[in-house]
DOTIGU-792501 format. One record per residue: residue number from 1; residue in one letter; x, y, z of N, C-alpha, C, O in turn. Coordinates in steps of 0.1 Angstrom, whole numbers, plus 5000, padded with zeros to 4 digits. Example, Ala and Ser with C-alpha at 12.3 -4.5 7.8 and 13.67 -1.06 7.14 Angstrom:
BEGIN
<atom 1,a,<5132,4943,5078>,<5123,4955,5078>,<5132,4967,5078>,<5142,4967,5085>>
<atom 2,s,<5128,4978,5071>,<5137,4989,5071>,<5129,5000,5079>,<5134,5011,5080>>
% end
This chain:
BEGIN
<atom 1,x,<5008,4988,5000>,<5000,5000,5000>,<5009,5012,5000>,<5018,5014,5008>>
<atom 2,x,<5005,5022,4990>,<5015,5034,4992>,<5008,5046,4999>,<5014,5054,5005>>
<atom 3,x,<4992,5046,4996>,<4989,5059,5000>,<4975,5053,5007>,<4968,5043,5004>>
<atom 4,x,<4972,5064,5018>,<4956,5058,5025>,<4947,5074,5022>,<4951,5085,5022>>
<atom 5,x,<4937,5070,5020>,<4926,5082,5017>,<4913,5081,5026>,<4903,5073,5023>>
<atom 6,x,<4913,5088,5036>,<4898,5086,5047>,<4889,5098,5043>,<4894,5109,5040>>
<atom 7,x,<4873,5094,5042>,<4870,5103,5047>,<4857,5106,5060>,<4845,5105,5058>>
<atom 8,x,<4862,5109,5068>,<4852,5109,5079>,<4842,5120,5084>,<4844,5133,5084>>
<atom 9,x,<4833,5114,5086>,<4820,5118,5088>,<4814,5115,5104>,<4812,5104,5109>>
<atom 10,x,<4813,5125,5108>,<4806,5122,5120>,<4792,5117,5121>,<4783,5125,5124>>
<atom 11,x,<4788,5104,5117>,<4777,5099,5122>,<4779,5084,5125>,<4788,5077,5122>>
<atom 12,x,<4767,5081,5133>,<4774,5063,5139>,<4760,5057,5132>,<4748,5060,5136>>
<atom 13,x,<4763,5045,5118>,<4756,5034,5114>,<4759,5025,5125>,<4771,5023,5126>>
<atom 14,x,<4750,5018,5134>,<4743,5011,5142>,<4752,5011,5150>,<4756,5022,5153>>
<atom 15,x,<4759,5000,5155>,<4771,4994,5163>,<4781,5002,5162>,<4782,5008,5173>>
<atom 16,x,<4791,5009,5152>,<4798,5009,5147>,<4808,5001,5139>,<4810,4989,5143>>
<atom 17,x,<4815,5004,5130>,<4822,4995,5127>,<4838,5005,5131>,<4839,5017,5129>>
<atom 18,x,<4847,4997,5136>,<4862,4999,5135>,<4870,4992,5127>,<4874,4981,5126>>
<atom 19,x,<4873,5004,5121>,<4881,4999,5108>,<4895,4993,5107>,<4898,4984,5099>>
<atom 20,x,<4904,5000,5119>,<4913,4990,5120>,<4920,4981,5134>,<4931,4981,5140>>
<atom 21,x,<4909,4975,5136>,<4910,4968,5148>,<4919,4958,5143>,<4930,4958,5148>>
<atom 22,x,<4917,4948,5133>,<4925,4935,5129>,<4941,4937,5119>,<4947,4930,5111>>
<atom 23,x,<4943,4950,5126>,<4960,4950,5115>,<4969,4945,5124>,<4979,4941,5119>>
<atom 24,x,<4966,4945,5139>,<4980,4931,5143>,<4985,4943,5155>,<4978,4952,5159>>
<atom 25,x,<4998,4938,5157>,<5003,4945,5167>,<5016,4954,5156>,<5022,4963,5162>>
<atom 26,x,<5020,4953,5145>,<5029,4960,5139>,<5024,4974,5140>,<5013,4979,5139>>
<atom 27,x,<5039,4979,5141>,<5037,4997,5144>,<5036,4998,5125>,<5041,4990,5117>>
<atom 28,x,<5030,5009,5122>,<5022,5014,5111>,<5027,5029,5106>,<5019,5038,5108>>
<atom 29,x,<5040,5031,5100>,<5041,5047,5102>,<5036,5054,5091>,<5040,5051,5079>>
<atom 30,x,<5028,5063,5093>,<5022,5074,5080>,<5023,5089,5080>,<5025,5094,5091>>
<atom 31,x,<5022,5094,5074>,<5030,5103,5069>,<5015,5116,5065>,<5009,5113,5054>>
<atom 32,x,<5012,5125,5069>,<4995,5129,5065>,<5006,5140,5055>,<5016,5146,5057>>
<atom 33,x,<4997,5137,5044>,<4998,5147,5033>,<4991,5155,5031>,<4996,5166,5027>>
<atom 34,x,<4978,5154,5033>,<4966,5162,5034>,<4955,5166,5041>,<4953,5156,5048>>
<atom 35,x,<4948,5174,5044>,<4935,5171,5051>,<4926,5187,5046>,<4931,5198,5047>>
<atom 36,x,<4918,5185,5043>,<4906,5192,5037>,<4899,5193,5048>,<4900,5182,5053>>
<atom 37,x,<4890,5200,5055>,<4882,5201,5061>,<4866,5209,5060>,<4867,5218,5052>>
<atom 38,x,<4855,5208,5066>,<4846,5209,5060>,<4834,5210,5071>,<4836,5202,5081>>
<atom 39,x,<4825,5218,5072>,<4814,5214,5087>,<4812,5198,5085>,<4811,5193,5096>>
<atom 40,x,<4810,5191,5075>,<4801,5176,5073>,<4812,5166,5072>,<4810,5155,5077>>
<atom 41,x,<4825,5169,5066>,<4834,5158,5065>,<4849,5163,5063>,<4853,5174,5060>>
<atom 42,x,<4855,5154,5067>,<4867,5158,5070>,<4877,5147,5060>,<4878,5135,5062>>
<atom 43,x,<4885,5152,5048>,<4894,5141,5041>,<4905,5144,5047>,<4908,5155,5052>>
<atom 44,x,<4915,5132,5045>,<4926,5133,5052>,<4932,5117,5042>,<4926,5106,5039>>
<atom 45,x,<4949,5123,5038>,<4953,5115,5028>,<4968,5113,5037>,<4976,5121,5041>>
<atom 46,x,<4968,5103,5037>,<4982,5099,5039>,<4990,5091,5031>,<4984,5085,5022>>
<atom 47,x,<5007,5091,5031>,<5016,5087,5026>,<5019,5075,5033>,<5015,5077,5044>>
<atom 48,x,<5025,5062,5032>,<5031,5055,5035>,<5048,5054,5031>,<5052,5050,5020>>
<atom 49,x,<5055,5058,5041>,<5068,5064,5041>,<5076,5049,5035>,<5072,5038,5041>>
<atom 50,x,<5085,5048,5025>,<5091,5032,5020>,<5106,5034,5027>,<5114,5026,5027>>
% end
């Protein structure tokens, strides 16, 4: 994976879902390249550093 792209929204569909509960115990380093923000949603892009 080289790049991650979210974009979050404050609202909760039922339970929730957590998105990254099952990546393990490995440390994960990223690098934010971007973030747009917005009253309704918030993008936010990251780099994955090689």
């Amino acid at each position: 994976m080289d790049e991650i792209h979210l974009q979050l929204v404050p609202v909760l569909l039922g339970a929730g879902t957590r998105l990254f509960d099952d990546l393990g115990t490995d440390h994960i380093e990223l690098e934010r390249t971007a973030v747009l923000e917005s009253p309704h949603v918030t993008h936010l892009r990251f780099d994955v550093p090689k």
